[in-house]
Every structure is written in C-alpha cells, then in structure tokens.
LOGULUM-322173 format. One line per 4 residues: number of its first residue (from 1); their letters; for each residue x, y, z of N, C-alpha, C. Coordinates in nm, 4 decimals, padded with zeros to 6 digits. Each point is the difference from the previous one (the first is absolute). Layout:
NUM> A> X,Y,Z,X,Y,Z,X,Y,Z  ...
END
This chain:
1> XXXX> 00.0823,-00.1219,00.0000,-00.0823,00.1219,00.0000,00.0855,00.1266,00.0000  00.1453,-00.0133,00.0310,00.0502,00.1208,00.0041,00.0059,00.0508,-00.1083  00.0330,-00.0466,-00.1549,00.0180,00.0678,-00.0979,-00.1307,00.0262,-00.0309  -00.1404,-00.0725,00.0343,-00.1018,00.1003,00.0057,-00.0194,00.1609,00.0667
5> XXXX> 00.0453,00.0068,00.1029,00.0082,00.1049,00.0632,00.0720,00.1230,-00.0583  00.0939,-00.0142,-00.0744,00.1033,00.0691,-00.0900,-00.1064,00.0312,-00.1560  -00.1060,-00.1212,-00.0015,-00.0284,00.0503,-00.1347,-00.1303,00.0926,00.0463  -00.0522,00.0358,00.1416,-00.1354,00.0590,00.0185,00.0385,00.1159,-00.0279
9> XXXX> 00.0802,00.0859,00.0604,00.0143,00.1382,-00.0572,-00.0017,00.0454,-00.1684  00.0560,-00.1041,-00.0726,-00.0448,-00.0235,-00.1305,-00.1412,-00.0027,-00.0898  -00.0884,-00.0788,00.0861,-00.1128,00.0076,-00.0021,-00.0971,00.1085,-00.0154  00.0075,00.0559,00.1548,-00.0283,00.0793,00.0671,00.0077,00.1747,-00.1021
13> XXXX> 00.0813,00.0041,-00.0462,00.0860,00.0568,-00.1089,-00.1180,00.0611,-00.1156  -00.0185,-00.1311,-00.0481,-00.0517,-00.0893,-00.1208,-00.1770,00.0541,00.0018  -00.0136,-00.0469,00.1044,-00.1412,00.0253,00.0219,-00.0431,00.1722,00.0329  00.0799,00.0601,00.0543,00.0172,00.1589,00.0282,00.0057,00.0621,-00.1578
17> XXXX> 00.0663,-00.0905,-00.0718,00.0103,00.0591,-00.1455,-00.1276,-00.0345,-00.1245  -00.0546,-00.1093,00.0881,-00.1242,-00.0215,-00.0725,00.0701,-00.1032,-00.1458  00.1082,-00.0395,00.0450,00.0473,-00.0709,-00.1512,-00.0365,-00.1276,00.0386  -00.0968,-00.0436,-00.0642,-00.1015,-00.1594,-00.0079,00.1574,-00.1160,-00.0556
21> XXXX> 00.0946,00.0802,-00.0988,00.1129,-00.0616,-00.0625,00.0816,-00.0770,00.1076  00.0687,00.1238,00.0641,00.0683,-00.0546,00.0896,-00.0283,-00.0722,00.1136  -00.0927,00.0081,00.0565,-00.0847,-00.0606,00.1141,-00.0342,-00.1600,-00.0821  -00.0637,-00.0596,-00.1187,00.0060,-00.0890,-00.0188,00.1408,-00.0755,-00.0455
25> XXXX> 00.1152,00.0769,-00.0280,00.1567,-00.0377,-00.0139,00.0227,-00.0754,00.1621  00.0349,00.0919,00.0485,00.0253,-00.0310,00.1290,-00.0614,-00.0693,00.0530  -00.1592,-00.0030,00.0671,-00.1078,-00.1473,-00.0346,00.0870,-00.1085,-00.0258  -00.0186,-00.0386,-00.1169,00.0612,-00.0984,-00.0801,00.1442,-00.0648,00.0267
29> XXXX> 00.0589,00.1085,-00.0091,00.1786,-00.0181,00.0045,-00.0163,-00.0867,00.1777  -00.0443,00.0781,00.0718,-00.0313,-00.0982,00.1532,-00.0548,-00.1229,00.0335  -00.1221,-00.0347,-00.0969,-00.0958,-00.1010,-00.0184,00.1240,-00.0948,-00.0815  00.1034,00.0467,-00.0515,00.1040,-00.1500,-00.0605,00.0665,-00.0190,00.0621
33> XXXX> 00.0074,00.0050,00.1637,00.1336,-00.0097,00.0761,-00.0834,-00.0533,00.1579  -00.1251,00.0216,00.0065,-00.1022,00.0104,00.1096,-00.0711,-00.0758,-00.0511  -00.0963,-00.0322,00.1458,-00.0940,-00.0326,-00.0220,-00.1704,00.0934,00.0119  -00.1008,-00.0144,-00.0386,-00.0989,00.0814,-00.0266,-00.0572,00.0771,00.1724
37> XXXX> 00.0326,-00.1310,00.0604,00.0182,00.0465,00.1427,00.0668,00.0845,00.0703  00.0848,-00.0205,-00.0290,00.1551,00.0931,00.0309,-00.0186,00.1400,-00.0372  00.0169,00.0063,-00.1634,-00.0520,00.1064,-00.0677,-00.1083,00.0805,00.1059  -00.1104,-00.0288,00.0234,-00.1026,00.0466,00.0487,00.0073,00.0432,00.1355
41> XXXX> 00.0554,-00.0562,00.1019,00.0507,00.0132,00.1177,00.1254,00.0974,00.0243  00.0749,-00.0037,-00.1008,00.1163,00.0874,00.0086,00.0048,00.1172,-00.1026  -00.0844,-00.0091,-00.0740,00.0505,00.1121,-00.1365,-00.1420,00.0891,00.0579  -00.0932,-00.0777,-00.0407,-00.1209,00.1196,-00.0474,-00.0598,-00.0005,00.0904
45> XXXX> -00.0176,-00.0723,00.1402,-00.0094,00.0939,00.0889,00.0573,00.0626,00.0764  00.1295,-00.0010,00.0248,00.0687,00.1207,00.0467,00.0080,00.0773,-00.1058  -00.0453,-00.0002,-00.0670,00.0016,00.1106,-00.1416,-00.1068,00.1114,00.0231  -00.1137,-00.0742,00.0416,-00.1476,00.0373,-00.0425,00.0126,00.0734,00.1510
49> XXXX> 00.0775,-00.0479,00.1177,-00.0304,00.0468,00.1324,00.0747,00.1473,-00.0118  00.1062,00.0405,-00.0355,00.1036,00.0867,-00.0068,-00.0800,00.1223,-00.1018  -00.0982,-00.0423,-00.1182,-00.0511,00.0698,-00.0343,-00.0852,00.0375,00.0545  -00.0779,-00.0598,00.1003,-00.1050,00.0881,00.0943,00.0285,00.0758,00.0703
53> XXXX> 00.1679,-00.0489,00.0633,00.0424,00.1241,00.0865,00.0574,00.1159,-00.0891  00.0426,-00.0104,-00.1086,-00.0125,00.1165,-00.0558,-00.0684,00.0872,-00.0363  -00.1033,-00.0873,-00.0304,-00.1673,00.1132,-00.0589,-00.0242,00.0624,00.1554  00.0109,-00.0806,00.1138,-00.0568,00.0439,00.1536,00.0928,00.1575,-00.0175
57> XXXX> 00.0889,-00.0038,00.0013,00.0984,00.0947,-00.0436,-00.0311,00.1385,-00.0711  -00.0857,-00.0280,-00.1165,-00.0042,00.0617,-00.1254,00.1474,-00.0223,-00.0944  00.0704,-00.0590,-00.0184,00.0732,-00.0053,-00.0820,-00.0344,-00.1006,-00.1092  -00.0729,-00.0709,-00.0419,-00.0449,-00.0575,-00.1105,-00.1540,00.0666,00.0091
61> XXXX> -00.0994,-00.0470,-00.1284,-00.1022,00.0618,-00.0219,-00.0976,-00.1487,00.0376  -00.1049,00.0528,00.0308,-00.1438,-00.1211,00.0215,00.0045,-00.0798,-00.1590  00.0515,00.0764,-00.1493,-00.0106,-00.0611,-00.0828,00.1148,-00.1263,-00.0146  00.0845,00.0429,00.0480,00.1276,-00.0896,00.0313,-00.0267,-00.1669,00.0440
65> XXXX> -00.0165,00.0975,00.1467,-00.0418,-00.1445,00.0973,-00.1314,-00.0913,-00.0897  -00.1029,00.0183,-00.0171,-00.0578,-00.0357,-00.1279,00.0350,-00.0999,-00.0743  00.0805,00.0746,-00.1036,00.1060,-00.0883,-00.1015,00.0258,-00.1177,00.0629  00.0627,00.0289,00.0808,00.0977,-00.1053,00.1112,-00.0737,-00.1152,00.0272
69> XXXX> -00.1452,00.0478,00.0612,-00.0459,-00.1229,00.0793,-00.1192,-00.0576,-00.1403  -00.0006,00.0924,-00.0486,-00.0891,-00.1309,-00.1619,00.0877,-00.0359,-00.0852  00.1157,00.0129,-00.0107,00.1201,-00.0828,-00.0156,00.0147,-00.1550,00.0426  -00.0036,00.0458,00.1500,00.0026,-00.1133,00.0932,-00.1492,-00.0994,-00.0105
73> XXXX> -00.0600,00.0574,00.0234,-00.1229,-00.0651,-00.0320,-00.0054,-00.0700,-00.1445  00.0402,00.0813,-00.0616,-00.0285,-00.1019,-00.1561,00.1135,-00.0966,00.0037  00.0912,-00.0044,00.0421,00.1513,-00.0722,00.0172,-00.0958,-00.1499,00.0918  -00.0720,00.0262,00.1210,-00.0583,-00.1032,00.0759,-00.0754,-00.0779,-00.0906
77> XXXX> -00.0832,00.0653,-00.0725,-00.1377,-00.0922,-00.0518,00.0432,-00.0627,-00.1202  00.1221,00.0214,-00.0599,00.0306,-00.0155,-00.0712,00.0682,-00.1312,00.0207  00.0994,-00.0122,00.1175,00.0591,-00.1129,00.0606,-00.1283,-00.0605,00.0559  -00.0869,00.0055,00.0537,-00.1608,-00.0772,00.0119,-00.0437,-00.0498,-00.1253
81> XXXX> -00.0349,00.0363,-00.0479,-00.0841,-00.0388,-00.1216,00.0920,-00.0906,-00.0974  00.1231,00.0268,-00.0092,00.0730,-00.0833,-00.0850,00.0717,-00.1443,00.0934  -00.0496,00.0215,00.1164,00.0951,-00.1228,00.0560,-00.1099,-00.1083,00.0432  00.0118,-00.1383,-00.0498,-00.1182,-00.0895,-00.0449,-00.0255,-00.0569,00.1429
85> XXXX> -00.1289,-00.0395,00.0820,-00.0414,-00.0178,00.1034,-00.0594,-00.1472,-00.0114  00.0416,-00.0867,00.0933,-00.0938,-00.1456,-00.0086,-00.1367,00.0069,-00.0199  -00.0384,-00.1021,-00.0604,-00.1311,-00.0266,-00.0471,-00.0694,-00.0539,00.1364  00.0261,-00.0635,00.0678,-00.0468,00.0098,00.1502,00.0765,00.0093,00.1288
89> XXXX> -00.0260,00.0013,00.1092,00.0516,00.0084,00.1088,-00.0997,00.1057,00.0710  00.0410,00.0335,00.1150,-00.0912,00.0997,00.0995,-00.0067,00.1521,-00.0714  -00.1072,00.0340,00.0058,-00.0494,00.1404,-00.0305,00.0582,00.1297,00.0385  00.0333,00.0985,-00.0135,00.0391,00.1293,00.0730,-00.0864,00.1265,-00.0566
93> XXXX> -00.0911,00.0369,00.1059,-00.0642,00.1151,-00.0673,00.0880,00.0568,00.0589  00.0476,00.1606,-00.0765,00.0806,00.1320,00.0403,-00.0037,00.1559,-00.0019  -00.0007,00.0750,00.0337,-00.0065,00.1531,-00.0387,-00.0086,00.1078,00.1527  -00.0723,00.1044,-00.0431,00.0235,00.1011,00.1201,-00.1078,-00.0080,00.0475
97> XXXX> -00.0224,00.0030,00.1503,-00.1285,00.0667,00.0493,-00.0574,00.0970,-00.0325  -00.1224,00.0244,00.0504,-00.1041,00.0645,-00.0373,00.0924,00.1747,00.0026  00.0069,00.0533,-00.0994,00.0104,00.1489,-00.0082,00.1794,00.0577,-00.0402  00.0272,-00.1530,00.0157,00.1651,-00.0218,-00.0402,00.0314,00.0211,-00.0721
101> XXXX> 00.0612,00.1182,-00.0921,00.0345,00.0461,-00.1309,00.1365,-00.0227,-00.0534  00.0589,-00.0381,00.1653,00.2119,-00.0473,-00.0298,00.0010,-00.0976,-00.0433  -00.0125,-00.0768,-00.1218,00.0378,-00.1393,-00.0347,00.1273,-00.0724,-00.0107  00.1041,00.0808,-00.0768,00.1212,-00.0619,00.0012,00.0292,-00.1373,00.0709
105> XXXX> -00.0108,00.0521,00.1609,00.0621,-00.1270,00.0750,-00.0993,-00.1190,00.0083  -00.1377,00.0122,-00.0347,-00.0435,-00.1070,-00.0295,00.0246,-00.0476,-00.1402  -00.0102,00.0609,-00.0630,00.0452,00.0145,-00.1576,00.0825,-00.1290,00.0478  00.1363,00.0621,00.0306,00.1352,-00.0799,-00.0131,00.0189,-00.1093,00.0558
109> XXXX> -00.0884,-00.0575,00.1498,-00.0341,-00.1214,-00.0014,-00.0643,-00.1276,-00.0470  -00.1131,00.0828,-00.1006,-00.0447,-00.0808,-00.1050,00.1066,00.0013,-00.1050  00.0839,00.0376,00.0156,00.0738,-00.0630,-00.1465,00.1357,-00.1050,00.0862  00.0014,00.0385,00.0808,00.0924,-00.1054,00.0776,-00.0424,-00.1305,00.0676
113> XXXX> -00.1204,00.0473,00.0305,-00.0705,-00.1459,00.0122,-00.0804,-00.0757,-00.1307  00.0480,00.0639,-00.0781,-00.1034,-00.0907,-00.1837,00.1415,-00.0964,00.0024  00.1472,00.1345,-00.0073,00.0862,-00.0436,-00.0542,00.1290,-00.1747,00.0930  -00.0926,00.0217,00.1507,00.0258,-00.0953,00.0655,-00.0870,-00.0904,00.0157
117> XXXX> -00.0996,-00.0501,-00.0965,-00.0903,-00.0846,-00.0517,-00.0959,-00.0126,00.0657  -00.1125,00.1475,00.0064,-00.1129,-00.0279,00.0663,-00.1415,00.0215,-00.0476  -00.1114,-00.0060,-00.0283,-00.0749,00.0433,-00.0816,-00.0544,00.0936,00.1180  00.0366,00.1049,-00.1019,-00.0569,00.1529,00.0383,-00.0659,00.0319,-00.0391
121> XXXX> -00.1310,00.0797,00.0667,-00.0955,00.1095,-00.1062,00.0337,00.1239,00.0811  00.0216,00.1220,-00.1107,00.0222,00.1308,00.0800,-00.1000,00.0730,-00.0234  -00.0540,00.0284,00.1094,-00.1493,00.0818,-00.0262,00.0398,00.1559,-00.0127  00.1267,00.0613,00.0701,00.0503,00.1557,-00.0637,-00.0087,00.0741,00.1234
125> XXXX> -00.0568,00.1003,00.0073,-00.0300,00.0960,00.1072,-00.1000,00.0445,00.0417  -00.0357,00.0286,00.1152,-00.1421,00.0404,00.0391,-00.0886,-00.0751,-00.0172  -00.0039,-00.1425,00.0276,-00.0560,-00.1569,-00.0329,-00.1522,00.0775,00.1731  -00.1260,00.0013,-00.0679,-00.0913,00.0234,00.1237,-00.0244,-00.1564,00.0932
129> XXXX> -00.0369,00.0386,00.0964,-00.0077,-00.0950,00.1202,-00.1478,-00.0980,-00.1014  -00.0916,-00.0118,-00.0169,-00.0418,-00.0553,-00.0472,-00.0446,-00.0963,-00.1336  00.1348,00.0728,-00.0884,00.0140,-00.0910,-00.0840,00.0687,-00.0977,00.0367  00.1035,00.0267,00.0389,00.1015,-00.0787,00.0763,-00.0889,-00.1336,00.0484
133> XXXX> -00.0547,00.0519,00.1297,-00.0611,-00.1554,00.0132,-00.0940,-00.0362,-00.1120  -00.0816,00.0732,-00.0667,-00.0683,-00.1203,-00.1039,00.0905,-00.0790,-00.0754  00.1347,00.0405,-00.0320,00.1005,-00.0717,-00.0628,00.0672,-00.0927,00.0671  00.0032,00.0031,00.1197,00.0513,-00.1170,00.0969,-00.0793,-00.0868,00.0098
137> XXXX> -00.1172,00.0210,00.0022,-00.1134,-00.1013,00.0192,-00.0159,-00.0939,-00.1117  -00.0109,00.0460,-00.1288,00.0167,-00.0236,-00.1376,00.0967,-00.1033,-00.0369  00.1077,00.0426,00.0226,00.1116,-00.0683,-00.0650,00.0995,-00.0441,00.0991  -00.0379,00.0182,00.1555,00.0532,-00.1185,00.0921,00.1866,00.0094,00.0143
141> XXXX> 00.0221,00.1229,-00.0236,00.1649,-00.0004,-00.0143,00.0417,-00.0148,00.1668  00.1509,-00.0748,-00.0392,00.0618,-00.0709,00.1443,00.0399,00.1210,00.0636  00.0181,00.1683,-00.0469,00.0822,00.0923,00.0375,-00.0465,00.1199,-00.0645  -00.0802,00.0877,00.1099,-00.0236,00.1096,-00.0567,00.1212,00.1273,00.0869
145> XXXX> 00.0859,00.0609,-00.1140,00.0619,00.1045,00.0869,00.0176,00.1524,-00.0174  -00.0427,00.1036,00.0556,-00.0288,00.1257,-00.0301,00.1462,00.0832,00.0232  00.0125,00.1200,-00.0275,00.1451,00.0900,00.0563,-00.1057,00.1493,-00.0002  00.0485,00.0532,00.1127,-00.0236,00.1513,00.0651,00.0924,00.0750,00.0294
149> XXXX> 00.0087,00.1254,-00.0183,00.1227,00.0911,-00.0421,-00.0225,00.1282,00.1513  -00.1195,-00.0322,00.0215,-00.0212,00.1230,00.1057,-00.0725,-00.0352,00.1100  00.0158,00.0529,00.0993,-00.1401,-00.0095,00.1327,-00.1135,-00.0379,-00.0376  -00.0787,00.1133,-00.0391,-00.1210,-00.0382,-00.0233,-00.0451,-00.0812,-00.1077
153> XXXX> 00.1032,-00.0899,-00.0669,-00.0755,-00.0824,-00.0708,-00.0026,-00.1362,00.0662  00.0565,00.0001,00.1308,00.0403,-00.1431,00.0772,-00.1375,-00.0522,00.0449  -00.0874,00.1171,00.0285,-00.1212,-00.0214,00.0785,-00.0911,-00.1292,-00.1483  00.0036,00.0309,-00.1048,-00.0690,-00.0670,-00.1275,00.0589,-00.1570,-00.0271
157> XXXX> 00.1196,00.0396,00.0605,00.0582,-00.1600,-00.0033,-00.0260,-00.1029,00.1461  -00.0370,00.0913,00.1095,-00.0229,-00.0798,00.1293,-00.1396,-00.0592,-00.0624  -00.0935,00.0632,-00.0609,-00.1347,00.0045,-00.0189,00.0110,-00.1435,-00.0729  00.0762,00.0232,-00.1547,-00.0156,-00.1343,-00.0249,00.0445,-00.1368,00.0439
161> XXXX> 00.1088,00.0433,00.0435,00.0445,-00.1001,00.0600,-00.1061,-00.1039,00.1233  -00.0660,00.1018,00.0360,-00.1235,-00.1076,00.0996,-00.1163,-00.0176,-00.0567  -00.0262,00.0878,-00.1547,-00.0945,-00.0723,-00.0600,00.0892,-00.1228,-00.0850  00.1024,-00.0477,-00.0501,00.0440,-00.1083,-00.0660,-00.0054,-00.1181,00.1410
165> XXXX> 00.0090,00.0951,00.0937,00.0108,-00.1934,00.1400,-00.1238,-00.0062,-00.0085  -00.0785,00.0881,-00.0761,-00.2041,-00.0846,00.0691,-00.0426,-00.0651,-00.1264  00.0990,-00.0245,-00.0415,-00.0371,-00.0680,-00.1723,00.0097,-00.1300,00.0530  -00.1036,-00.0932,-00.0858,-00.0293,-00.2060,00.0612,00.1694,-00.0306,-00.0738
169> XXXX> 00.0404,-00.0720,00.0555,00.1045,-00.0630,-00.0317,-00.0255,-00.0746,-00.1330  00.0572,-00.0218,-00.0874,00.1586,00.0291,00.0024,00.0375,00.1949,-00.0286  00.0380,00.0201,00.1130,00.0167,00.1270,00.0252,00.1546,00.0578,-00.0693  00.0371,00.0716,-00.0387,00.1404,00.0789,-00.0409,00.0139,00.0491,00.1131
173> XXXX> 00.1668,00.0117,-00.0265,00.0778,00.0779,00.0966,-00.0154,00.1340,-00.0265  -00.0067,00.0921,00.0947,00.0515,00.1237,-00.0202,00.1184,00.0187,00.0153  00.1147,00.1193,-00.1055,00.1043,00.0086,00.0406,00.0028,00.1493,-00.0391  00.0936,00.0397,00.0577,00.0127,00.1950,-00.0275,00.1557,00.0394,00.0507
177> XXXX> 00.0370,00.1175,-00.0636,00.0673,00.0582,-00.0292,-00.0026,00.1320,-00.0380  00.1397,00.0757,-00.0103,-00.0023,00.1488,-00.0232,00.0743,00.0976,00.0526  00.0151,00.1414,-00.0123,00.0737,00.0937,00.0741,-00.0328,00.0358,00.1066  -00.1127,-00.0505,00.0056,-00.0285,00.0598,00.1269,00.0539,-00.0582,00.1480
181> XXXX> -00.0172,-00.1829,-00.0518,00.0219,-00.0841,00.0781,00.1647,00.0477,00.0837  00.0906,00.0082,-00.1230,00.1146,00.0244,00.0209,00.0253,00.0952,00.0941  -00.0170,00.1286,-00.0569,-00.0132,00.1206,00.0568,-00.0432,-00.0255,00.2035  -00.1043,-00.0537,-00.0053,-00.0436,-00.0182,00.1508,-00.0625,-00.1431,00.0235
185> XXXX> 00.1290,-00.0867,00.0561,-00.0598,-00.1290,-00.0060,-00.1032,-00.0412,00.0740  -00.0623,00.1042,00.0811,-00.1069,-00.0521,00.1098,-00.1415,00.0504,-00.0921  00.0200,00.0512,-00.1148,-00.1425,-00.0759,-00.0821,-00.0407,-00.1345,-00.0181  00.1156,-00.0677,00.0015,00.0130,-00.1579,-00.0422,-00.1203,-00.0552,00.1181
189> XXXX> 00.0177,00.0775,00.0800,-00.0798,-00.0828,00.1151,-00.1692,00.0125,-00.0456  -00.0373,00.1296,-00.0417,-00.1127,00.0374,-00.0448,-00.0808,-00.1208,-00.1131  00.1024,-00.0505,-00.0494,-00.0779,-00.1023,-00.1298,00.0452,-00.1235,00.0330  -00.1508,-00.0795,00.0057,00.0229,-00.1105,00.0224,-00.0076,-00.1047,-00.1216
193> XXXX> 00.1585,-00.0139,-00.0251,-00.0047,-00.0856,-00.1329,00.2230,-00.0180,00.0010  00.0498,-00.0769,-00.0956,00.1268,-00.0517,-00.0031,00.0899,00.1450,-00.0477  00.0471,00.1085,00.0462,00.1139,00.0680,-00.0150,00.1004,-00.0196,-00.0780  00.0383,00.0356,-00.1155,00.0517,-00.0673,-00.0541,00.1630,00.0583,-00.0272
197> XXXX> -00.0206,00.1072,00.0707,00.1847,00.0207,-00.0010,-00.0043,00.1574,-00.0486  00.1734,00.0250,00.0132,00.0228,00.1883,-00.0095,-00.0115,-00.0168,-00.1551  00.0677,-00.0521,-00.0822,-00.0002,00.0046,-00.1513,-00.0388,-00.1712,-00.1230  00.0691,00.0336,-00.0910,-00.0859,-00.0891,-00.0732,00.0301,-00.1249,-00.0379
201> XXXX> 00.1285,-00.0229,00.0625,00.0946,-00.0881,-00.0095,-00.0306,-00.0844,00.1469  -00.0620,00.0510,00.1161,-00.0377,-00.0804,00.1163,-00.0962,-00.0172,-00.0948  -00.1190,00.0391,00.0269,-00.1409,-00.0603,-00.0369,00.0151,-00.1216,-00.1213  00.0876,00.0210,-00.1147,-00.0244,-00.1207,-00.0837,00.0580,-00.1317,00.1192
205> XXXX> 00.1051,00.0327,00.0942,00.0783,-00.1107,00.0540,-00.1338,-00.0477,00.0699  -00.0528,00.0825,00.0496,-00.1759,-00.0633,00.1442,-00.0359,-00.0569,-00.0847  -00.0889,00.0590,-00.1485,-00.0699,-00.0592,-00.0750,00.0003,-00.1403,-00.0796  00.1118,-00.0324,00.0031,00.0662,-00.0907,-00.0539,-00.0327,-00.1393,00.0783
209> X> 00.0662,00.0584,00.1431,-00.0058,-00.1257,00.1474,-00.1616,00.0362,00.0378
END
C-alpha cells in the first residue's frame, strides 16, 4: 500500500483538474500491480477523503468533489456488474437506509462481496423501511445489510432491524454498517443486528465466516 499512498496525491491532483484522462491512467496503471481491493482501500478512498477536507476548506470546488465521487461510483458498479456472481448460494439484500443519500461505502461492499463470491442485490440509497421488508419477506434472503453515515439516520435502522426479528422464520440477519458507527462506537449498541466492522475489508472477512 505504500506506493499507493505516493500515488494519492497524484490522484487527488487529477480529479482537482477535472482530467477524466489522467484519473483513469492512474486507475489503471494501479489496478495492474493491485488488487481491486487494495486499489479501493488505499487509492480512492484516501483520495475521495482528502478531497472533502479540501472542499471543507474551500480549496477545491463542490464541482470537483463531484467529479471525484461519480468517478468512484461509476469505477464501483462497474467492478459490480462486470464481476460474475453464483447462480446459487445465500441471498444478500443491500443499500442505505431510509433517507441515506452516501452510497459509496455501501456501493463498495457490494462489489467486494459479488467479487468474493456472493450473490448480491444492491438496492442503492435511501432503500424505505417498508419496502425493505416486503422484499425480505418475498425473496427470503440469508442477509439483509444497511450502512448509515449520520445520527439521525441510526434511529431508521434500529426500526428495521426489529421489524426484520418479527418476520416467521426463516428470518434474515440484519447486518449494518457506516460512518457513523465508526465515528461513535456506542451507536453500535443502539441496533440490534451483526456490526459489521470500521471498513470494507472487515465486513467482507464477518460476511464471509
């Protein structure tokens, strides 16, 4: 990861300049030496984080940061959608709670868990409390797991989480995740369901076992 670290300011650079060129060079040139994991953990998000503290700043523009993170986003779904998923095994419904507009980090676990052989469905962001369960009920998945970025969206995930335990068995797990968790681990206590770690590289390891 260190010569990742050497190439983020590069990045970082790249994306401030709005050059789509160089940002997919560099991309690339990393993705032949790395792995998609790696890449993701070490390049573009300390990439994507450094640009927030700059915009917090004012030294890059809101159009910038932008660029940056639908970059990233199309870079995820792209590694999703192209990386082939078993024809059976246990279910994973996925996406943001109710009002959740930060996707990325769920984003990026669905492509790490397709790409560590799991059948994923990513439902996206701002997934409402009641579709959710008609879809659990429906299609019976072994693992439903949400991510929350702030306080007040923790309260939408306690909610479902005790409407998925009043579901007749065969019941899904709840599992959750997010910044927020990180940030103040005594939310964790608030939701009752499997925690699944600070970043995205724990959670595939839980998900896995």
């Amino acid at each position: 990861a260190q010569d990742l670290q050497l190439v983020t300011p590069l990045l970082v650079r790249a994306f401030g300049a709005l050059d789509q060129r160089s940002v997919h060079r560099i991309v690339q040139e990393t993705l032949s030496g790395h792995t998609v994991e790696d890449v993701c953990l070490n390049l573009l998000q300390p990439a994507l984080m450094r640009i927030g503290e700059l915009w917090s700043r004012r030294q890059m523009t809101a159009a910038e940061e932008h660029f940056a993170s639908n970059y990233v986003k199309g870079f995820l779904f792209s590694v999703f959608h192209t990386t082939e998923e078993p024809s059976a095994g246990p279910l994973i419904l996925m996406g943001c709670g109710p009002h959740e507009t930060h996707e990325l980090g769920s984003l990026m676990l669905a492509a790490f868990w397709r790409r560590a052989g799991l059948r994923v469905r990513y439902l996206g962001a701002d997934i409402q409390e009641s579709d959710l369960i008609e879809e659990a009920q429906a299609r019976r998945p072994a693992l439903v797991a949400l991510s929350a970025m702030t306080a007040p969206r923790v309260r939408a995930l306690t909610r479902i989480a005790r409407a998925i335990s009043r579901l007749p068995p065969p019941r899904p797990l709840f599992a959750y995740g997010g910044a927020v968790f990180v940030r103040n681990s005594k939310m964790q206590q608030r939701v009752s369901g499997v925690y699944l770690g600070d970043d995205a590289a724990t959670a595939t390891w839980h998900v896995r076992r």
